[in-house]
N, C-alpha and C positions, 0 to 999 in steps of 0.2 A: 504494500500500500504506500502512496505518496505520501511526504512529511509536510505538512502543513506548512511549517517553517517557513516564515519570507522574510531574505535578507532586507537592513532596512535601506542598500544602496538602489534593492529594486521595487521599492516603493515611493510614490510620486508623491514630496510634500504637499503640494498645496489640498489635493481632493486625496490624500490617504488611501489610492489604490494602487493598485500592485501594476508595474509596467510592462512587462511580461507576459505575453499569451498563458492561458492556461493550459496546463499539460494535457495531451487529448488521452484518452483511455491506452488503457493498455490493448495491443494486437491482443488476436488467435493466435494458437498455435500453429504451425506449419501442418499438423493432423489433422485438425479442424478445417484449415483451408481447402487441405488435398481434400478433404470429403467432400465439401461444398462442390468444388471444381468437377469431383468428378457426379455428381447429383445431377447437377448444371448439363450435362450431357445427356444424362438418361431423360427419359419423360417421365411425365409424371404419373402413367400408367405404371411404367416398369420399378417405379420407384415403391409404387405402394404395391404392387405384386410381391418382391422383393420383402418389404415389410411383415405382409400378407405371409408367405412362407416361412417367414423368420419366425412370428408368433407363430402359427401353428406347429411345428415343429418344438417350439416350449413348451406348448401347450403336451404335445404327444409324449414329448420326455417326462414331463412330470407327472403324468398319469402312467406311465410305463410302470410302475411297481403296482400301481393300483390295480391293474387288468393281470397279474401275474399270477395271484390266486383265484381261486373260484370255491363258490359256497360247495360242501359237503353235498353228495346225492342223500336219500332216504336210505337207499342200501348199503353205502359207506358211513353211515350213521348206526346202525345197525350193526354192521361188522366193527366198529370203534369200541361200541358198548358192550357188545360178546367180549370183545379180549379185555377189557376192563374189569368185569365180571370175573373172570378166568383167573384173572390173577389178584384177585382177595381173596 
């Protein structure tokens, strides 16, 4: 962050403001840019395509464990409780 600090040789007596342009913001990164640039090429269909695929494929990752298992049948439910049984 910028230091506030104004020397007091670049400050204008009479009206007490500072004679010096204000510092303009700080740039992007060069990462940033290159994204932008290369955005700037694609359209804006392929761009949200692109997006499109990105989510769903999150989406599908994070339910991957979810869909891993599956509820017990009636008859594997049954054979669980047999051998449960068996061995008291």
């Amino acid at each position: 962050m910028s230091s506030r600090f104004v020397s007091a040789g670049a400050i204008d007596a009479a009206t007490g403001k500072s004679t010096q342009p204000p510092a303009p913001p700080p740039s992007s990164s060069s990462a940033s840019s290159k994204k932008s640039k290369e955005w700037l090429e694609k359209s804006l269909y392929e761009v949200l395509q692109a997006n499109k695929a990105a989510k769903q494929s999150a989406f599908e990752e994070a339910n991957k464990i979810k869909n891993q298992f599956r509820a017990l049948d009636d008859d594997e439910i049954d054979f669980l409780e047999g051998v449960r049984e068996k061995k008291r």
